[in-house]
C-alpha positions in Angstrom: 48.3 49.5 -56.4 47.4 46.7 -59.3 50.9 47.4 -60.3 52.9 46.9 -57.3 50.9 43.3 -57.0 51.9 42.6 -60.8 55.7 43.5 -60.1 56.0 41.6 -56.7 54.7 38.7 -59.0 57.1 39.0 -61.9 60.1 39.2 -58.9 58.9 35.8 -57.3 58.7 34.1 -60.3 61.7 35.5 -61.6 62.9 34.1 -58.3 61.4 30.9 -59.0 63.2 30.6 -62.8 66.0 31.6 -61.4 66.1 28.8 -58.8 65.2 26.1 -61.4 67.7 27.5 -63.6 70.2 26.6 -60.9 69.0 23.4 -60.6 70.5 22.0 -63.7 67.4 19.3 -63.8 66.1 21.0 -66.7 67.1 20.0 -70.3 68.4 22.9 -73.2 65.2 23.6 -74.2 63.2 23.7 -71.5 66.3 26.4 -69.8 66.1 28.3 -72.7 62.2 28.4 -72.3 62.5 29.1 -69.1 65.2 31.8 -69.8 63.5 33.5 -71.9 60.3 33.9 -70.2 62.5 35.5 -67.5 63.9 37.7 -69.8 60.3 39.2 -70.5 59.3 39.1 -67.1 62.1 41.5 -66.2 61.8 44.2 -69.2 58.2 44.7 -68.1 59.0 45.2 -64.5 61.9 47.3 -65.5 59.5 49.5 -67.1 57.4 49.6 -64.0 60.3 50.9 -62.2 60.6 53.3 -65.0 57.2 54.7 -64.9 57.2 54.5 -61.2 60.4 56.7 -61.3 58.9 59.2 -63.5 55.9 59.9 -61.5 58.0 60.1 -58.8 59.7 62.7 -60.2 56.7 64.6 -61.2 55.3 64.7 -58.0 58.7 66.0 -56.1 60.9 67.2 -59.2 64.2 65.8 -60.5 66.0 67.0 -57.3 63.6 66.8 -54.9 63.5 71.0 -54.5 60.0 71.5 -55.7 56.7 70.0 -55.7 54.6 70.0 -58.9 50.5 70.0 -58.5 49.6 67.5 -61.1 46.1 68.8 -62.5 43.8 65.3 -62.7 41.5 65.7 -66.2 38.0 66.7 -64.8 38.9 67.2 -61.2 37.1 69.6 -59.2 37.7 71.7 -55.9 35.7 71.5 -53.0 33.6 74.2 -54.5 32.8 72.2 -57.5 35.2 74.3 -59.6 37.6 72.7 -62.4 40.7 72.5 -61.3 
């Protein structure tokens, strides 16, 4: 869940850059600051999505016809068996 928290943060203040980008109040420098910190806000939630995808697709399978039990390192049944 700390990820989803982290990504709606990098949307709203890629929002936000965005907006003062449109402004035109800032100078070159200060755009291209701000541009660039954009830039690297939305690779790394880009490759949230991307993990996010792939888990996805672990836990229902590229087209969605089977389910795949992920085993969790050290996990146990309810009989205190490994898993």
């Amino acid at each position: 869940m700390e990820a989803d928290a982290g990504l709606d943060r990098r949307i709203e203040r890629i929002e936000e850059i965005v907006r003062l980008l449109d402004s035109d109040a800032l100078g070159l420098d200060d755009a291209l600051a701000l541009f660039e910190e954009g830039v690297g806000h939305l690779r790394r939630a880009q490759e949230t999505l991307a993990k996010a995808e792939l888990r996805v697709e672990e836990l229902i399978g590229r087209g969605g016809e089977e389910v795949r039990v992920l085993e969790t390192p050290g996990a146990r049944d309810s009989a205190g068996d490994d898993v």
